[in-house]
C-alpha positions in Angstrom: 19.9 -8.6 22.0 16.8 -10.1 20.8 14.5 -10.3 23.5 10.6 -12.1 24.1 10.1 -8.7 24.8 11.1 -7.0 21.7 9.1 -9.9 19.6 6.3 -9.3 20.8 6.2 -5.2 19.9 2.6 -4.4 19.1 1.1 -0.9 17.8 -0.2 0.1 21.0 3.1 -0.3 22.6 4.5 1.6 19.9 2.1 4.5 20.2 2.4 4.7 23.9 6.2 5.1 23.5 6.0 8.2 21.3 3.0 9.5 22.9 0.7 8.9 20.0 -2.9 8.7 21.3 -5.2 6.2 19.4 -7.7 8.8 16.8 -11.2 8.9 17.2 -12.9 6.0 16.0 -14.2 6.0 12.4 -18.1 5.6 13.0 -19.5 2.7 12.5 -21.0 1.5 8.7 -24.3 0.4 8.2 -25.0 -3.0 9.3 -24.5 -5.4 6.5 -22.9 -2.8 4.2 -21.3 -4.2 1.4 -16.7 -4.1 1.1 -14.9 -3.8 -1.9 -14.2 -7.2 -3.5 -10.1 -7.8 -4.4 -9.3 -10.6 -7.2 -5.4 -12.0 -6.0 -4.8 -14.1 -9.5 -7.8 -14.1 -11.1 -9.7 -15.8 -8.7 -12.0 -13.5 -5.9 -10.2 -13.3 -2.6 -12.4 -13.6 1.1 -12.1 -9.9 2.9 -10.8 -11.8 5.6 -8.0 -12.7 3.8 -7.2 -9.8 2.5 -7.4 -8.2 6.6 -5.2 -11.7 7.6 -2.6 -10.5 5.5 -2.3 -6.7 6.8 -2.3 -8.0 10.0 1.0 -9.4 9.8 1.9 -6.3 7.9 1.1 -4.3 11.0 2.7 -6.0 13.1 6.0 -6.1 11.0 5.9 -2.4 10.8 5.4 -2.3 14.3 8.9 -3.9 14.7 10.8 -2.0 12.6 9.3 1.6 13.5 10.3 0.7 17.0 13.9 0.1 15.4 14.1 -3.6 16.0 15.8 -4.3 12.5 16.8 -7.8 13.8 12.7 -8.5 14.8 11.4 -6.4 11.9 13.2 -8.8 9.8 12.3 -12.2 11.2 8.9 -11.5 11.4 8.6 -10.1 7.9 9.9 -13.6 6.5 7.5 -15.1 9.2 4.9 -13.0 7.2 6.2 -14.3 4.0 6.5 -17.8 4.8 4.3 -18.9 7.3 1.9 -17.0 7.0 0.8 -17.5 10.4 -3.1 -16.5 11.1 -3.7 -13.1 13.0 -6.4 -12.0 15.4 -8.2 -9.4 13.1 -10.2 -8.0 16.1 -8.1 -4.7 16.5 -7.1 -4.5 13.0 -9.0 -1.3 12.6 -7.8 0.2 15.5 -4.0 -0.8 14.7 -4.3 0.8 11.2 -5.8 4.2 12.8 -2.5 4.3 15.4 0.3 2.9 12.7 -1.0 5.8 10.6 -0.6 8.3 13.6 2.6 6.8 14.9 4.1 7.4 11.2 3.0 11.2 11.1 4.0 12.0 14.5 7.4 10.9 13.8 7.9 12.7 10.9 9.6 13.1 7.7 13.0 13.3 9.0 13.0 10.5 11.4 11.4 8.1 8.8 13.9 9.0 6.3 16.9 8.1 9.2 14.9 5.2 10.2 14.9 3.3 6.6 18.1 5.4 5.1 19.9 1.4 6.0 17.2 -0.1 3.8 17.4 2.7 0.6 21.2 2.5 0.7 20.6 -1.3 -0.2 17.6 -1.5 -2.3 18.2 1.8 -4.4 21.2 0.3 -6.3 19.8 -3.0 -6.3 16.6 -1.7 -8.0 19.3 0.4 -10.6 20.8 -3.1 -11.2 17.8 -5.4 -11.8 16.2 -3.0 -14.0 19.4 -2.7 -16.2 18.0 -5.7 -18.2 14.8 -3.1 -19.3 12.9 -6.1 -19.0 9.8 -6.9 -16.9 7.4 -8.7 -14.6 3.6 -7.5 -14.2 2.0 -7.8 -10.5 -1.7 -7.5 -11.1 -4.7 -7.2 -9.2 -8.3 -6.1 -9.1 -10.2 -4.6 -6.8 -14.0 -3.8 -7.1 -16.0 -1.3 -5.5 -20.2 -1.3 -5.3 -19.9 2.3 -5.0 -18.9 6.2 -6.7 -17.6 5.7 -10.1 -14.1 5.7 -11.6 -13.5 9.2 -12.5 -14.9 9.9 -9.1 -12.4 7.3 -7.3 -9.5 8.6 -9.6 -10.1 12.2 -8.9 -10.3 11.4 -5.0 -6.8 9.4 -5.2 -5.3 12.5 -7.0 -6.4 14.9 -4.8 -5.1 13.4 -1.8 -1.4 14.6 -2.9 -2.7 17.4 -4.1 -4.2 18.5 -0.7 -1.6 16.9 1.3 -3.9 14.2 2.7 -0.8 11.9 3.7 -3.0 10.3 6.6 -5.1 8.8 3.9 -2.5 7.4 1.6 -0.1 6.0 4.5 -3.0 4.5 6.0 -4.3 2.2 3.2 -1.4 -0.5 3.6 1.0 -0.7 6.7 4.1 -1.0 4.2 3.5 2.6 3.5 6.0 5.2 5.0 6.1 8.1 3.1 4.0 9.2 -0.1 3.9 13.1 -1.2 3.7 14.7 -4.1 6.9 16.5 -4.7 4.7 18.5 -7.4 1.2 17.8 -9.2 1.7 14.9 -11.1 4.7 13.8 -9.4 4.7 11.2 -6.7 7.7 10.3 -3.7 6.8 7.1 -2.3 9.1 5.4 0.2 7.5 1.5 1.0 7.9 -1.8 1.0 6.3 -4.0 -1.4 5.2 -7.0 -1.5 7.6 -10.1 -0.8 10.6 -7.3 -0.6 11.6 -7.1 3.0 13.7 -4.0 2.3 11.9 -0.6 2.0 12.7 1.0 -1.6 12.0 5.1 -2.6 11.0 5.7 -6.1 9.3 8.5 -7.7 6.0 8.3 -9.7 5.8 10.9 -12.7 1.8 10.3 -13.7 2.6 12.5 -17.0 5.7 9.9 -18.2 4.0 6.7 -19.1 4.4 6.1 -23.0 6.0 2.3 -23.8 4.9 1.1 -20.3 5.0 -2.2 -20.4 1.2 -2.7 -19.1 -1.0 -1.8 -22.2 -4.0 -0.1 -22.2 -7.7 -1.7 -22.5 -9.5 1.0 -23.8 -12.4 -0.9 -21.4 -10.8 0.9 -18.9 -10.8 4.3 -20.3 -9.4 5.7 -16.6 -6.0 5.7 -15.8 -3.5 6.5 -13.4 -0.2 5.2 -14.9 3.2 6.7 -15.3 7.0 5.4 -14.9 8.5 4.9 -11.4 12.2 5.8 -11.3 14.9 5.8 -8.6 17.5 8.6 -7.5 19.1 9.7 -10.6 16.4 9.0 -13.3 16.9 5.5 -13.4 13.6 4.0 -14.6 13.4 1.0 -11.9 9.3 -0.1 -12.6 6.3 1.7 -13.7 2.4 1.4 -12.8 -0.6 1.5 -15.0 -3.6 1.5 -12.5 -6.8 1.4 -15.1 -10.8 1.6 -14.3 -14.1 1.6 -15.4 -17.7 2.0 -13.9 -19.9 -0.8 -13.3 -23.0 -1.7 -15.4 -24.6 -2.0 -11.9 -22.8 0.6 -9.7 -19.6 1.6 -8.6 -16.2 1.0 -10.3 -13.7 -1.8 -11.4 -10.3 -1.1 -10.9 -7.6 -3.2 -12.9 -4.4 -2.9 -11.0 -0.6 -3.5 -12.5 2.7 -2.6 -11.3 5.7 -3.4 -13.4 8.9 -4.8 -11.8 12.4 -5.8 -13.5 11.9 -9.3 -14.2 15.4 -9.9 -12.5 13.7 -9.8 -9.0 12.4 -13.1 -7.3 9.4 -14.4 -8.6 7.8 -14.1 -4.6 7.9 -10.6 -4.8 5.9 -10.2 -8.1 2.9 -11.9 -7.2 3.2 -11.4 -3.0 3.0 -7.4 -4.1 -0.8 -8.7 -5.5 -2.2 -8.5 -1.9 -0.5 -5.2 -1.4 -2.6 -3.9 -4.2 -5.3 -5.6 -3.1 -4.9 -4.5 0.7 -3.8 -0.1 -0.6 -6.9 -0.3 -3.2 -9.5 -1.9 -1.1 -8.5 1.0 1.8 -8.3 3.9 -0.7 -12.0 2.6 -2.3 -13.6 2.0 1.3 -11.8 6.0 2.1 -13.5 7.4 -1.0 -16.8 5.7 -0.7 -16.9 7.0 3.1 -16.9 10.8 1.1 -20.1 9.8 -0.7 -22.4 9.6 2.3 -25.5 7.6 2.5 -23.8 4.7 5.0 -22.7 3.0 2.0 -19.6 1.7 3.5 -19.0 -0.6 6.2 -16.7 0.3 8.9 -14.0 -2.4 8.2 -11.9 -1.5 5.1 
């Protein structure tokens, strides 16, 4: 039955039922220090836009870790289609727990958890791709810090090292990302506009005739072909960047989709790029030292 109750599931709640006590806080950034700056369309987006929308995200994943399909649901096409305003205020404590709540339940249970989503969205994915044609999601983020090499050779290393904290905690939509070897990425998520959690598997040395070309402006890449159970090549990603004349790096995001999906989902998985990127950026700039990074990513 769905209850008032159930609707209102926050993280905390969530945490307290597994036993998941909130992480140390993140110190503080220097007063005034400057955030990585995310383009949704072109066109420069606020930061608090950019928090508004993995807000909702939070508290969607809120519902369905707690196994309230029914909620999870309704308020991810609240998410999608009001878009109703969030308090920000505990944003960055709900990110800390959501990450914490994912890694204490574990592999296993996630995989139980979302096996009802996969069963649906893996041969869907098979299907829409059948077409082998396309729809780009693009976004930009820009960070007044490190360097691109830097930033790609952080991002890499987190799978390398097993860092999952660091790559679940970048978006709330994140459930599981490992690499199964060097090179080769599991992700389980949901993107943008989807509702459904899909798992695909990156291979970052398989990326000839993506259908994202390269700017050789950009002369760092991560790219490679995303493909689902079986080998079927369901979207690919060609993430390229390039240092600043005046600092830091640009990062030029795309993710390819079949073009068979609703439109919503190609250009809602814009702010997931722009929410992942602008955490992963703010992450990596904390490694640099100096106080360079504010304390809200």
């Amino acid at each position: 039955m769905v209850t008032r109750r159930t609707l209102l599931t926050t993280v905390p709640a969530l945490a307290a039922s597994l036993g998941v006590v909130a992480p140390a806080a993140a110190a503080p950034g220097r007063l005034g220090a400057p955030a990585p700056t995310a383009y949704v369309g072109g066109r420069v987006v606020p930061r608090a836009a950019v928090r508004q929308w993995e807000a909702r995200r939070v508290r969607v994943a809120a519902q369905r870790l707690s196994n309230h399909l029914p909620t999870a649901l309704l308020a991810d096409l609240d998410a999608l289609l009001r878009r109703p305003a969030r308090d920000t205020s505990t944003l960055d404590r709900d990110r800390e727990l959501l990450a914490a709540v994912k890694l204490e339940m574990g592999e296993a249970r996630l995989r139980r958890l979302l096996a009802p989503d996969l069963a649906l969205s893996t041969p869907a994915g098979r299907v829409a791709a059948r077409l082998g044609t396309w729809a780009v999601s693009r976004a930009t983020v820009v960070a007044p810090w490190g360097s691109a090499q830097g930033f790609a050779d952080w991002f890499t290393a987190r799978g390398t090292v097993g860092d999952e904290r660091a790559l679940l905690v970048a978006c709330p939509d994140h459930y599981l990302i490992r690499d199964l070897r060097p090179g080769l990425q599991e992700v389980v998520e949901v993107t943008g506009g989807a509702v459904l959690a899909a798992r695909f598997v990156i291979d970052y040395a398989d990326h000839a005739g993506l259908p994202v070309a390269e700017d050789p402006l950009l002369p760092v890449r991560l790219a490679g072909w995303a493909r689902a159970e079986g080998g079927a090549r369901i979207g690919g990603v060609r993430h390229q960047l390039r240092d600043e004349p005046g600092g830091g790096f640009r990062a030029e995001l795309a993710v390819a989709f079949p073009a068979a999906l609703p439109r919503w989902m190609i250009t809602e998985h814009r702010w997931h790029l722009a929410c992942e990127f602008s955490g992963w950026a703010t992450a990596y700039g904390a490694t640099l030292g100096g106080g360079a990074v504010g304390g809200t990513p």
